[in-house]
TORPATOR-6555 format. One record per residue: residue number from 1; residue in one letter; x, y, z of N, C-alpha, C in turn. Coordinates in steps of 0.05 Angstrom, whole numbers. Last residue first. Layout:
BEGIN
{rec NUM "A" {X Y Z} {X Y Z} {X Y Z}}
...
***
This chain:
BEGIN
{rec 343 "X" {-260 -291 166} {-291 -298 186} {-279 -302 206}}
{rec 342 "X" {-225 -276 138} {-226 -264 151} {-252 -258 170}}
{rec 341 "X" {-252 -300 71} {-230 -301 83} {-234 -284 110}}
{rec 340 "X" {-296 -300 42} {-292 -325 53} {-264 -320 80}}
{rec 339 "X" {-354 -250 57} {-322 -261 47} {-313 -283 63}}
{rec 338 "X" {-410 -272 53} {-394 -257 59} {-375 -267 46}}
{rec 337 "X" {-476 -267 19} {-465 -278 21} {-439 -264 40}}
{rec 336 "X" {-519 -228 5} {-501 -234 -19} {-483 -247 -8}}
{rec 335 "X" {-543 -206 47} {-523 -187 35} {-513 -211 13}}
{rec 334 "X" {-597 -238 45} {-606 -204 53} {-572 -191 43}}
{rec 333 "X" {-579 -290 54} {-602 -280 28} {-587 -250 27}}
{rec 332 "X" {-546 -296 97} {-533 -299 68} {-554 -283 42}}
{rec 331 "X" {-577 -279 139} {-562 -261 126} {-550 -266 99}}
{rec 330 "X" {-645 -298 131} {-617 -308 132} {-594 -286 129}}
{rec 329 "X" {-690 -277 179} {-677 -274 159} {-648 -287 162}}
{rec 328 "X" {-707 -274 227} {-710 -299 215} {-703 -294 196}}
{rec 327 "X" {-710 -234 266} {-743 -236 250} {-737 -268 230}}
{rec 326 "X" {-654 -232 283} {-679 -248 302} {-712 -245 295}}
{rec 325 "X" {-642 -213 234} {-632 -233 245} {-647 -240 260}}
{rec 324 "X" {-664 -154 236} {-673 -172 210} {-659 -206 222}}
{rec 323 "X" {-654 -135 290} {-683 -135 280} {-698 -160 260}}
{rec 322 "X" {-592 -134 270} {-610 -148 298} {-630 -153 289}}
{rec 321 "X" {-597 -81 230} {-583 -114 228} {-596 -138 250}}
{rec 320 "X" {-618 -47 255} {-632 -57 239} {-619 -89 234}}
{rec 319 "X" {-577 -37 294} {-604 -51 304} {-617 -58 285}}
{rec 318 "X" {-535 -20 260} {-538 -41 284} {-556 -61 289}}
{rec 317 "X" {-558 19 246} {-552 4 225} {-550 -26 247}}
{rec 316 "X" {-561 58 286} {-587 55 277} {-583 25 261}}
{rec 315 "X" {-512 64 306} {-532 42 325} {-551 33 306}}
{rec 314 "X" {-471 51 247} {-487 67 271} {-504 49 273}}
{rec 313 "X" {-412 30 233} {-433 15 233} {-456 37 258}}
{rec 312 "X" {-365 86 200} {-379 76 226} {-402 58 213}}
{rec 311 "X" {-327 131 177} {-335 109 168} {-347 103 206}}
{rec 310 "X" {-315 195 143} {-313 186 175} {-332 169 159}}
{rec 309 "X" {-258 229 108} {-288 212 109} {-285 193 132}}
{rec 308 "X" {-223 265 106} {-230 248 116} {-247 226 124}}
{rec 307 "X" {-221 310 75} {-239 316 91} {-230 295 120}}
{rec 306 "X" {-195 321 21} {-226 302 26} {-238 304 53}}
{rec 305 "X" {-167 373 2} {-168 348 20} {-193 344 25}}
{rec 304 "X" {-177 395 -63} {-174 395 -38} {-173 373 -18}}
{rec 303 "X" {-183 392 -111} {-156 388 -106} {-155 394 -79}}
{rec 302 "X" {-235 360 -131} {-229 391 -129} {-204 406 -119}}
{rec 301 "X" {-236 306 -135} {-227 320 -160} {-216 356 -155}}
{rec 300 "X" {-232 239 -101} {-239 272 -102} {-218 302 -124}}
{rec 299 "X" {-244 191 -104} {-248 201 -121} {-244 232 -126}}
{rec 298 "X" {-200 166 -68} {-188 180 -96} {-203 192 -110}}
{rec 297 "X" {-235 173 -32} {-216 196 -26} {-201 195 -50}}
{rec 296 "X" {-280 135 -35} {-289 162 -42} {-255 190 -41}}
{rec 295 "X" {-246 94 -24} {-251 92 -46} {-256 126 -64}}
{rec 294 "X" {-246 91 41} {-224 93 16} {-226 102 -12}}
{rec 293 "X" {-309 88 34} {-290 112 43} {-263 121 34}}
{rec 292 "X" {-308 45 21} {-329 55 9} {-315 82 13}}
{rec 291 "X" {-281 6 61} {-276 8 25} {-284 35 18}}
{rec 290 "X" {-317 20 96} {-288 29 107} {-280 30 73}}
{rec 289 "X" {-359 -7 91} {-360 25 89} {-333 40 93}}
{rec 288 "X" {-344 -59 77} {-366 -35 53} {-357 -18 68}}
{rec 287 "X" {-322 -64 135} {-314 -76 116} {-319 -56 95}}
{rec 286 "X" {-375 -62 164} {-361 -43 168} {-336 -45 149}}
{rec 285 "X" {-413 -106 151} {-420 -74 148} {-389 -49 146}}
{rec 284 "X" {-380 -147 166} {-378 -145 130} {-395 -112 124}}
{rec 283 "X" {-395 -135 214} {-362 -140 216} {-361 -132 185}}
{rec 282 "X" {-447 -148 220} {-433 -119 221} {-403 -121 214}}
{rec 281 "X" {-449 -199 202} {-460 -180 186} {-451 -159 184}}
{rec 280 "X" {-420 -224 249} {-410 -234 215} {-426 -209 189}}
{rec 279 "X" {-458 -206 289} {-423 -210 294} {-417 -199 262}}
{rec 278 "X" {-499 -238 268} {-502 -204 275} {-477 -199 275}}
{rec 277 "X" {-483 -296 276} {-497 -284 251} {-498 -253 248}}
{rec 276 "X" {-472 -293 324} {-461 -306 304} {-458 -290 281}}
{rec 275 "X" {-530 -291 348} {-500 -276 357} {-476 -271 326}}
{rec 274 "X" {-553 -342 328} {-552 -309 318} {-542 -289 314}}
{rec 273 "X" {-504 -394 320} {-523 -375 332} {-530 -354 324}}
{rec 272 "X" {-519 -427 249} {-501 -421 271} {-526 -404 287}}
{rec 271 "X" {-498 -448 182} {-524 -443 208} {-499 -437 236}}
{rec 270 "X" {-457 -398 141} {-465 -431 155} {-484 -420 177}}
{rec 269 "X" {-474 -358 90} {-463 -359 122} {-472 -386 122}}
{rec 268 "X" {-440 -361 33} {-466 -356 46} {-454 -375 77}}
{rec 267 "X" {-388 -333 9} {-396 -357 3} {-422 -348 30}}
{rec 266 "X" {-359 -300 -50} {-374 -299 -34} {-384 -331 -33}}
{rec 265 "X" {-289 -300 -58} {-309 -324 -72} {-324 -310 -48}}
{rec 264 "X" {-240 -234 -67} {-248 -270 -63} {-286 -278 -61}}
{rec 263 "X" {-218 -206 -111} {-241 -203 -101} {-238 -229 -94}}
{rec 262 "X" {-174 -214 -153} {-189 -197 -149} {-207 -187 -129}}
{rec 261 "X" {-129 -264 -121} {-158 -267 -143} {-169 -227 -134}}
{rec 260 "X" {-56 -264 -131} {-78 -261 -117} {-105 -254 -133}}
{rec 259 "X" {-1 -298 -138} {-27 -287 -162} {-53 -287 -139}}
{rec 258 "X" {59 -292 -111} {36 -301 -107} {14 -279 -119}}
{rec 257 "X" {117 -290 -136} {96 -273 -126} {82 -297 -135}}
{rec 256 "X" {174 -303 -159} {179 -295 -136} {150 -282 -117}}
{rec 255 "X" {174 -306 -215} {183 -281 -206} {180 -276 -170}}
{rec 254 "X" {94 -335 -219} {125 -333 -230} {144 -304 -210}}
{rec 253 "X" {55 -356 -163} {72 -350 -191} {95 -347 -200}}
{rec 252 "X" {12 -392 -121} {36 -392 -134} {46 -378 -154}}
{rec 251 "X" {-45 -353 -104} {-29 -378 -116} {-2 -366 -132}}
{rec 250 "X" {-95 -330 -53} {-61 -328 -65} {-55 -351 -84}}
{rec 249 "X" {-126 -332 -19} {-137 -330 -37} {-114 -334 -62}}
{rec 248 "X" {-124 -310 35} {-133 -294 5} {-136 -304 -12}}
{rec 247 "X" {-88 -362 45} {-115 -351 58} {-129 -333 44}}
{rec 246 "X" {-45 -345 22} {-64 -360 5} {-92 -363 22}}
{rec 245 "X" {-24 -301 48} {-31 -301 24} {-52 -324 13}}
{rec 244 "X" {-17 -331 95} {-29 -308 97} {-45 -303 70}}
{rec 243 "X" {21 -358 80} {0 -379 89} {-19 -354 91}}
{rec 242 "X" {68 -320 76} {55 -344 53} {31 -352 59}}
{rec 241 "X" {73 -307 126} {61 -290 107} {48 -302 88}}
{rec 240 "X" {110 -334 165} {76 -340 159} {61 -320 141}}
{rec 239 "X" {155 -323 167} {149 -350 158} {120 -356 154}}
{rec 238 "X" {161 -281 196} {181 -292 174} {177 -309 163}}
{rec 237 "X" {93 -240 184} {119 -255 194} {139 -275 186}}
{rec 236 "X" {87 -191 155} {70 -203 180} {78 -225 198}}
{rec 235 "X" {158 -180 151} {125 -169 137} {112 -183 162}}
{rec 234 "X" {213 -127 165} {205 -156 160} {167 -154 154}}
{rec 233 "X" {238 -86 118} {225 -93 138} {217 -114 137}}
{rec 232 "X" {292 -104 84} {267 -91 79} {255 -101 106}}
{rec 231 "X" {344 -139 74} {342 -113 81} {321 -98 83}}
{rec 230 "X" {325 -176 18} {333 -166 41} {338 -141 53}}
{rec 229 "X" {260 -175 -5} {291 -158 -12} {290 -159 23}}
{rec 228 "X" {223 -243 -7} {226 -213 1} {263 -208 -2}}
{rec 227 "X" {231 -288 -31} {240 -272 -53} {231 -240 -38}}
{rec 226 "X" {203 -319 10} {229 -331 0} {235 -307 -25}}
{rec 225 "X" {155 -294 19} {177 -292 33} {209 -293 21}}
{rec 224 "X" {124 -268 -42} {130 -292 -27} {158 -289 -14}}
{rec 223 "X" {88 -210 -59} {117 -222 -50} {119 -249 -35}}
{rec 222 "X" {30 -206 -101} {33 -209 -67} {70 -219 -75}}
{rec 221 "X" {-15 -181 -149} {11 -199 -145} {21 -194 -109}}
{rec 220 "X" {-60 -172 -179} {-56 -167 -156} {-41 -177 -152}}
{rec 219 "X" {-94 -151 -243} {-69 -164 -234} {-63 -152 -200}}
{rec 218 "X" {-126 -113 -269} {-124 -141 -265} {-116 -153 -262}}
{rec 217 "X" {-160 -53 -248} {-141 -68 -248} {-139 -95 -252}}
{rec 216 "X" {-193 -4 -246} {-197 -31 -273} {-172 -39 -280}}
{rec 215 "X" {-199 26 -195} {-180 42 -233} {-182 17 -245}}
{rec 214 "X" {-237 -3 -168} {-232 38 -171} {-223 45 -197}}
{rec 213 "X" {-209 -48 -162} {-234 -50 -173} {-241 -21 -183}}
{rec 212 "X" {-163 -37 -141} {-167 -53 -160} {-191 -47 -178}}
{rec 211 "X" {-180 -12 -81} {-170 4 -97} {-162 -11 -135}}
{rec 210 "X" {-201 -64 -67} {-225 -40 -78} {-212 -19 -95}}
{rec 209 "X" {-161 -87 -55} {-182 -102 -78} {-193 -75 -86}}
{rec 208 "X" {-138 -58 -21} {-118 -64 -42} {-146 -69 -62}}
{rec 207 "X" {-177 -70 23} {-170 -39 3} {-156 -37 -10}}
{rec 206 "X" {-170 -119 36} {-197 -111 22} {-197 -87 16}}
{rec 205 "X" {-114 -105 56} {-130 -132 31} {-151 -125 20}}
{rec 204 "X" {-130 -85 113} {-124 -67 89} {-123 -88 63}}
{rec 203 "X" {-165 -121 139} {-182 -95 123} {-163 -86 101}}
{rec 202 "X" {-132 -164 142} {-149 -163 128} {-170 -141 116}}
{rec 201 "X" {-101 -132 183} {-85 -138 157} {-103 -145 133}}
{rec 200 "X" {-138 -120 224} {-125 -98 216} {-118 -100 172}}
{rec 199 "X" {-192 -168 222} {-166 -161 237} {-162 -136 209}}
{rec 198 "X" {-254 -160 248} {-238 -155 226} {-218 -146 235}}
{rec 197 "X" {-290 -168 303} {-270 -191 289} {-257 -190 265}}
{rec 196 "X" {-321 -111 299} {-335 -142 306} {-317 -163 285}}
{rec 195 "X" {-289 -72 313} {-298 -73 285} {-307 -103 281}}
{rec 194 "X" {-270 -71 362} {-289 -54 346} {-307 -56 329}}
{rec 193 "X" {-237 -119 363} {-267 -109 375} {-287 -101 362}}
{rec 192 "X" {-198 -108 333} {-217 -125 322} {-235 -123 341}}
{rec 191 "X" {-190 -55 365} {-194 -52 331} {-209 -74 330}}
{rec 190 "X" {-173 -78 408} {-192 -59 395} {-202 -55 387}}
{rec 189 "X" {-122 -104 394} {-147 -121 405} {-173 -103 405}}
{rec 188 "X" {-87 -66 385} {-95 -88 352} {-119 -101 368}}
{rec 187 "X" {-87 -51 433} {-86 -30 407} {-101 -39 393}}
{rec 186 "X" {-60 -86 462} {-84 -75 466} {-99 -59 447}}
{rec 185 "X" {-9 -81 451} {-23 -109 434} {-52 -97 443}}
{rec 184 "X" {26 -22 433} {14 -38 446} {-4 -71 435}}
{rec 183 "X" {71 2 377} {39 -10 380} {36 -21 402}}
{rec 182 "X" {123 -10 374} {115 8 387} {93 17 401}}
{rec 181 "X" {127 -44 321} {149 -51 344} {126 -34 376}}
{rec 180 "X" {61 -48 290} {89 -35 294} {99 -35 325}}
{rec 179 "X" {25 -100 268} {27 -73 279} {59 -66 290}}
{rec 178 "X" {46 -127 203} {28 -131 226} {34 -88 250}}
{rec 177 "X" {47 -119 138} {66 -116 161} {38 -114 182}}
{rec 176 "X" {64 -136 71} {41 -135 98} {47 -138 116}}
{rec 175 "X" {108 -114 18} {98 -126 42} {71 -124 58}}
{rec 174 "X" {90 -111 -44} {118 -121 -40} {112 -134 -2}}
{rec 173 "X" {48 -127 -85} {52 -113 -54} {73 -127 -48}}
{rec 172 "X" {28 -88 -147} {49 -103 -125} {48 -106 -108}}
{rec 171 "X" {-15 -83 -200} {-9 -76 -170} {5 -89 -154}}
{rec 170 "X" {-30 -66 -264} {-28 -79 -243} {-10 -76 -215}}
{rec 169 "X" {-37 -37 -308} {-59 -56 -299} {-49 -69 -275}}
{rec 168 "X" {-3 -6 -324} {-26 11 -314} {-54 -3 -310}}
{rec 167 "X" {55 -27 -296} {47 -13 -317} {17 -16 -307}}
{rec 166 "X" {54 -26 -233} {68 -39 -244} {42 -35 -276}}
{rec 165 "X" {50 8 -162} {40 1 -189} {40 -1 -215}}
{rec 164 "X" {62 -19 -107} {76 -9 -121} {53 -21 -151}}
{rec 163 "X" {55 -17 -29} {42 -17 -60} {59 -7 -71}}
{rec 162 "X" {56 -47 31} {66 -28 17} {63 -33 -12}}
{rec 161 "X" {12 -38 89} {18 -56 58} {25 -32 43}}
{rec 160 "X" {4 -51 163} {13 -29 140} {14 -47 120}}
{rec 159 "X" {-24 -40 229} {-21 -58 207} {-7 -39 178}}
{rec 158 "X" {-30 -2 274} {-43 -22 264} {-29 -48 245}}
{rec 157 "X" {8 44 302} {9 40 270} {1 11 273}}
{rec 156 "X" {-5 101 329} {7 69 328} {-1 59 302}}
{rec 155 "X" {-38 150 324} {-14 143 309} {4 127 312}}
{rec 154 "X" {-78 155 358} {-51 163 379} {-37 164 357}}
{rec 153 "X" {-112 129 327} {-122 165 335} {-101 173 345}}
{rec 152 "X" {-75 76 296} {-102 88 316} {-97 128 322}}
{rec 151 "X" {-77 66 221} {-66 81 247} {-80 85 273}}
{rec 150 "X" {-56 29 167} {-88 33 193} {-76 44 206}}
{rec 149 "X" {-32 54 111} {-28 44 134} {-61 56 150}}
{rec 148 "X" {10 47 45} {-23 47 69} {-22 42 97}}
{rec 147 "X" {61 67 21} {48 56 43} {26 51 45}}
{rec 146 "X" {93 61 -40} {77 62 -36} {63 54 -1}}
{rec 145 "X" {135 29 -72} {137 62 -67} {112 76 -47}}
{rec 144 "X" {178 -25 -47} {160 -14 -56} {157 22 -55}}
{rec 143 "X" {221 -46 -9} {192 -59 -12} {175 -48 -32}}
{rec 142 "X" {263 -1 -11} {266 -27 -15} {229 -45 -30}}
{rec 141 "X" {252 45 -1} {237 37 -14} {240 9 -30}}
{rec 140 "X" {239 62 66} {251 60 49} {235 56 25}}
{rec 139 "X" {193 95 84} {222 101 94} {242 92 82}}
{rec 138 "X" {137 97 41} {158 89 55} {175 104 65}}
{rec 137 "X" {94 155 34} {115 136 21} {131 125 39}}
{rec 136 "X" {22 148 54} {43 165 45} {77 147 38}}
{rec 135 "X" {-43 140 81} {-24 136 58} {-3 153 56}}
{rec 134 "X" {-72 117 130} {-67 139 117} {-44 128 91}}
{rec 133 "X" {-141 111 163} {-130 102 143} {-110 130 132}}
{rec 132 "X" {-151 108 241} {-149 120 204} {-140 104 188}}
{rec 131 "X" {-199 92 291} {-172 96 277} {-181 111 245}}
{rec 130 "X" {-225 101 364} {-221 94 327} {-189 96 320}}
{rec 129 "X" {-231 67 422} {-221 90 405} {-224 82 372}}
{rec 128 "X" {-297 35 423} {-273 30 431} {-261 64 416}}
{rec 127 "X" {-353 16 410} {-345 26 437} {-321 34 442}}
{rec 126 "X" {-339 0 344} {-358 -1 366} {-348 -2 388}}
{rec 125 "X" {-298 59 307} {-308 33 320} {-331 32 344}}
{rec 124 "X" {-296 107 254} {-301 103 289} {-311 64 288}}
{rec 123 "X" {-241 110 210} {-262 99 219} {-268 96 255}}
{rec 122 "X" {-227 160 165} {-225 155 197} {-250 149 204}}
{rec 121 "X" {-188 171 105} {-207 167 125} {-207 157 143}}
{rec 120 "X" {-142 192 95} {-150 187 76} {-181 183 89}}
{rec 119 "X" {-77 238 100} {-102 224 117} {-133 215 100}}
{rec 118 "X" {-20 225 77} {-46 233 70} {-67 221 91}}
{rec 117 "X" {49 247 81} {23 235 89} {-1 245 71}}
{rec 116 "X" {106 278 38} {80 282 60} {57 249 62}}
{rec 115 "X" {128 274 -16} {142 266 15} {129 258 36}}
{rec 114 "X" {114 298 -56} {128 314 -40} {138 299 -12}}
{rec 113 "X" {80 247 -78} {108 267 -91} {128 280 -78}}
{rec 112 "X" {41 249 -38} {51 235 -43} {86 237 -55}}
{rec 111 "X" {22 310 -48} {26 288 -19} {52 276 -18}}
{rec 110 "X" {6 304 -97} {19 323 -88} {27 316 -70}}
{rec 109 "X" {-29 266 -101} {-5 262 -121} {19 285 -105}}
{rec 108 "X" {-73 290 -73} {-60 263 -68} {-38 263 -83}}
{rec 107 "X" {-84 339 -101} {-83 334 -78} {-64 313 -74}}
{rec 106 "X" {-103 306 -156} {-84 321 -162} {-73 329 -127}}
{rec 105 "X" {-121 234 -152} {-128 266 -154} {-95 283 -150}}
{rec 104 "X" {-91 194 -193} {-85 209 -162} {-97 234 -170}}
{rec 103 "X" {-70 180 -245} {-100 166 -237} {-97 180 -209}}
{rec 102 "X" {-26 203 -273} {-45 198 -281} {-69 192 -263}}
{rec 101 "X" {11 192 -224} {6 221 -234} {-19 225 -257}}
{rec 100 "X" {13 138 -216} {1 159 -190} {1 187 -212}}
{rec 99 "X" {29 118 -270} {4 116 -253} {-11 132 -230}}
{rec 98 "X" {83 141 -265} {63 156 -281} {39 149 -279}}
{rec 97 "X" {94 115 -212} {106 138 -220} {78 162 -239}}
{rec 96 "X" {102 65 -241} {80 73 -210} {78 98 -215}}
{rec 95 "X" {131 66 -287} {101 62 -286} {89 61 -261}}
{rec 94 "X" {180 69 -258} {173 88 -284} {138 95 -278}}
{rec 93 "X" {187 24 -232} {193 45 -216} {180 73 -241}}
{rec 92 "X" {180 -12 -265} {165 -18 -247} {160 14 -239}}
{rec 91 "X" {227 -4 -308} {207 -6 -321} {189 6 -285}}
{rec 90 "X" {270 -19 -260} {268 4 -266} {247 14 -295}}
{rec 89 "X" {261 -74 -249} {255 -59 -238} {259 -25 -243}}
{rec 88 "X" {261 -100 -316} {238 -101 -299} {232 -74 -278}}
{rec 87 "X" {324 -91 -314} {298 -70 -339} {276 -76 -318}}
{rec 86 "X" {330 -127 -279} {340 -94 -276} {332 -80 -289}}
{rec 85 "X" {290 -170 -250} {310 -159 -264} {320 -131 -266}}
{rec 84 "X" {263 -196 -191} {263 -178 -208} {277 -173 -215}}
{rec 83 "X" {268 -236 -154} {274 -236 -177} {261 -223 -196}}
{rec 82 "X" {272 -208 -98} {288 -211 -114} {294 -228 -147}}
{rec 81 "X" {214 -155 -106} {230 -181 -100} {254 -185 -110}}
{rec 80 "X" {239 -98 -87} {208 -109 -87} {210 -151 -84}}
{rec 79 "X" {294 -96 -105} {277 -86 -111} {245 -94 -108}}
{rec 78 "X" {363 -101 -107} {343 -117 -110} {323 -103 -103}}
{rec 77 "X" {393 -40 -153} {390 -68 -129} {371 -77 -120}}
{rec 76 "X" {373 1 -176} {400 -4 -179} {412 -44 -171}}
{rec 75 "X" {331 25 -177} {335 1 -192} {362 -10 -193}}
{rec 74 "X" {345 71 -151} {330 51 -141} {325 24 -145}}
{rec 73 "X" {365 116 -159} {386 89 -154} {366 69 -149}}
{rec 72 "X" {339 159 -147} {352 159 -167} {376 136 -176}}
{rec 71 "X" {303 151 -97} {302 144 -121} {313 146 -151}}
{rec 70 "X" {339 174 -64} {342 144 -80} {326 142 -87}}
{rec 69 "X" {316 217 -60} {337 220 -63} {341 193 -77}}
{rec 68 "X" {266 243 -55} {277 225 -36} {287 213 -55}}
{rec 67 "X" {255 296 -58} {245 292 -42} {257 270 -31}}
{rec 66 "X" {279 301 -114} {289 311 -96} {281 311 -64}}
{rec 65 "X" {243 262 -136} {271 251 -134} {285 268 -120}}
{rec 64 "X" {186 293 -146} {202 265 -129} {225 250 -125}}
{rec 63 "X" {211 327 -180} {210 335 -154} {205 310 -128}}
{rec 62 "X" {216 299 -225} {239 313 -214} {247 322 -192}}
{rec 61 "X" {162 283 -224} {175 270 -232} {202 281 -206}}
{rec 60 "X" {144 329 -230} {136 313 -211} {152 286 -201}}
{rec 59 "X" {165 341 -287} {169 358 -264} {159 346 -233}}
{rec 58 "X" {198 308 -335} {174 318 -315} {176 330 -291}}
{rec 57 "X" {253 304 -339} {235 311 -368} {211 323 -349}}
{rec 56 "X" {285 282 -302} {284 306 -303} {265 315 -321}}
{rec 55 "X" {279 228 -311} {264 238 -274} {268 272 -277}}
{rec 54 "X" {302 227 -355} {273 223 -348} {263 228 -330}}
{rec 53 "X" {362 236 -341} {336 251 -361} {306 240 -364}}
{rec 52 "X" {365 191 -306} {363 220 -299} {348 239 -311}}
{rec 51 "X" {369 149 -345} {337 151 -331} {346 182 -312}}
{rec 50 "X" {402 155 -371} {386 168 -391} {358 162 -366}}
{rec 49 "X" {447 152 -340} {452 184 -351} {417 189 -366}}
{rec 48 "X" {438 104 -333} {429 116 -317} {428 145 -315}}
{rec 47 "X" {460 76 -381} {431 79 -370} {422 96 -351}}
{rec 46 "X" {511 84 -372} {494 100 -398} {464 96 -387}}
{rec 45 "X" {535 72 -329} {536 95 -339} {514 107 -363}}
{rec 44 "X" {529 34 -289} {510 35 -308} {512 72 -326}}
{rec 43 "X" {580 37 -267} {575 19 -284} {549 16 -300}}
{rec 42 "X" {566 91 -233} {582 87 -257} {580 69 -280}}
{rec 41 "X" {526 69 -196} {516 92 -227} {538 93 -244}}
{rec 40 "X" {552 39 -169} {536 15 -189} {524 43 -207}}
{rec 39 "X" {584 68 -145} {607 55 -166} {578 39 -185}}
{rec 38 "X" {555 95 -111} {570 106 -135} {574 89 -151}}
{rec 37 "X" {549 58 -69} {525 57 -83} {543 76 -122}}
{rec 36 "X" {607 53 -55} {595 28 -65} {567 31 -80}}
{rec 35 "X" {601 103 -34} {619 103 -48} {611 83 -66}}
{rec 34 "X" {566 92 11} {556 109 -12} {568 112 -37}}
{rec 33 "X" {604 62 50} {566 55 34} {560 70 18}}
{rec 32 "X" {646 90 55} {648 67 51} {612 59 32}}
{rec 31 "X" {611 132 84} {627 136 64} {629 110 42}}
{rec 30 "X" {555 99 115} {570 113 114} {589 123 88}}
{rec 29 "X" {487 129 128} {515 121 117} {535 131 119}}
{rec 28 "X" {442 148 148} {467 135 171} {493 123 156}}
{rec 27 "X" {411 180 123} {405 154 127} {426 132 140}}
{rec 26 "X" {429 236 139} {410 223 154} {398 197 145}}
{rec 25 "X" {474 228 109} {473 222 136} {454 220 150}}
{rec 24 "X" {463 217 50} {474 201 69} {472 208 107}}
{rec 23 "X" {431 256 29} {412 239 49} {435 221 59}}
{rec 22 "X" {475 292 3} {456 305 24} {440 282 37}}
{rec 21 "X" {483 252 -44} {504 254 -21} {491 275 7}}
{rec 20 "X" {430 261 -69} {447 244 -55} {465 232 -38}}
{rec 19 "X" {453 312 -84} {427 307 -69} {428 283 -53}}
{rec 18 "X" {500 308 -115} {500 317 -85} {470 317 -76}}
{rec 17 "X" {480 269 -153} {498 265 -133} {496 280 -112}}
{rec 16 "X" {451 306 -184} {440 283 -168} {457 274 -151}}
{rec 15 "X" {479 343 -206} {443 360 -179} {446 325 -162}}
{rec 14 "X" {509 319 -233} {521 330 -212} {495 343 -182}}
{rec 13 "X" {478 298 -273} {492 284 -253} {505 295 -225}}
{rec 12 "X" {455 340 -299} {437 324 -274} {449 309 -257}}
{rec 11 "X" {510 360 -318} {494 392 -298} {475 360 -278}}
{rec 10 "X" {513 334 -347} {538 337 -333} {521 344 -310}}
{rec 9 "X" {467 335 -388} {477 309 -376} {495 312 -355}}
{rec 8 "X" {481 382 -405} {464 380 -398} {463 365 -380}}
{rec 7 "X" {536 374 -439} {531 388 -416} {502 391 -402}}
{rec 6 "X" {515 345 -479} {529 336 -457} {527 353 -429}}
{rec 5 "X" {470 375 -505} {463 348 -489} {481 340 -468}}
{rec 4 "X" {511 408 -520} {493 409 -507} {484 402 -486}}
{rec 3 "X" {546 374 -554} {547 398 -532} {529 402 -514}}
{rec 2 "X" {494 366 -599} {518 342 -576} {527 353 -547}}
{rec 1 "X" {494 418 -614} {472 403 -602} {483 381 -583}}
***
């Protein structure tokens, strides 16, 4: 039996290495760099002989590690923040893992596992081009296992937050990244057009919450700059992310993260122009239905692709909004108030 086991143990080390040694070059390493990543599976010789056998016990499992390759080192080095420990981060890396394979339609898990995108839904804006929502895994995984991203119709990339889900109550975001190197600024000016003054970074926040609220999560933790992993994309910016966070709503915690509130404080509209007032309604219309859409794509059970659920404020909704605003209705009565953050 010993025998066995050993040779068993011989056989993963060796699938894993050269799988690994297969993404050095297209991740531009070099010798020198991979050699160095070797020497930290040596020194974790025993642990890491026994998280092989775990990325091998399951098969999704197994097959996400052949998809991308570090994750068979992942915990090796700093990790989401840097003060995450080394049981911590390879606990972290376990429990996203079996969270997405537990709570992910079976479609989505598949996606995800294998490497691939997911197109999750596609919101039309007022007058302008639309965009999507898509999900699929980093490039690295420094930050996390997890993307979201707003995309416009061309596939500029809006805004992105990278998720990681940390035993089976709670949720990481290692970053929030503004629009990409590549993105036009006309792009991001669209969008908040569109979508009457909801910036990009604040919609996806309000799909972290909803995806919270979806599986009966209670813990939203955010990366504070000063403990982003070096080497990880930079986030919304080097110095203003913090102030981002607590604009949410964020406070201080342990480990390097800001304790973000579930859901921030409805607070009822101030007097103001009408304009104002129609602006602030549709903007929180389109907000619900963009969630509402997100929301509908985990629910989908039949293992097919969702379709994409198409999100829009239509004229009809428009005008009813107008109608009830210049009849003298408060909007605070008629929705319950708005979100405090992202007026």
């Amino acid at each position: 039996m010993r025998v066995a086991r050993t040779n068993m143990a011989g056989m993963l080390w060796v699938d894993a290495l050269r799988r690994r040694w297969s993404l050095r070059r297209a991740a531009g390493e070099s010798r020198w760099q991979l050699a160095m990543h070797m020497a930290s599976w040596v020194r974790l010789f025993i642990r890491q002989t026994r998280w092989l056998r775990s990325l091998n016990a399951r098969e999704t499992l197994r097959r996400a590690a052949h998809a991308d390759p570090r994750l068979y080192e992942r915990w090796h080095r700093p990790y989401i923040s840097t003060h995450f420990g080394l049981d911590t981060r390879r606990r972290i890396v376990r429990s996203h893992y079996a969270f997405v394979m537990r709570r992910f339609p079976a479609w989505l898990c598949e996606r995800i596992v294998s490497g691939g995108s997911a197109r999750l839904a596609t919101l039309r804006l007022d007058g302008v081009p639309g965009a999507y929502l898509s999900l699929r895994k980093p490039s690295r995984g420094d930050a996390g296992e997890l993307s979201l991203l707003l995309l416009t119709l061309d596939k500029e990339v809006l805004a992105s937050c990278i998720l990681t889900f940390d035993r089976c109550d709670s949720v990481i975001i290692g970053a929030v990244r503004g629009a990409g190197p590549h993105t036009p600024f006309e792009a991001t000016r669209e969008f908040i057009q569109g979508s009457h003054g909801l910036h990009p970074a604040d919609l996806l926040l309000s799909l972290v919450r909803e995806l919270a609220a979806l599986h009966g999560l209670k813990r939203i933790r955010a990366v504070a700059s000063s403990a982003r992993v070096v080497g990880s994309l930079q986030g919304l910016a080097a110095d203003g992310d913090d102030a981002f966070w607590r604009e949410q709503g964020g406070m201080p915690a342990g480990l390097g993260c800001h304790e973000l509130p579930l859901s921030l404080v409805r607070v009822p509209c101030a007097e103001g122009p009408r304009s104002r007032h129609e602006k602030q309604q549709l903007r929180e219309a389109f907000r619900e239905k963009a969630c509402e859409a997100f929301a509908a794509a985990f629910r989908t059970t039949d293992g097919g692709h969702p379709g994409g659920a198409t999100v829009s404020v239509s004229p009809d909704a428009a005008a009813t909004i107008r109608a009830r605003s210049h009849g003298g209705q408060k909007p605070a009565s008629e929705h319950g108030g708005l979100l405090a953050a992202g007026l």
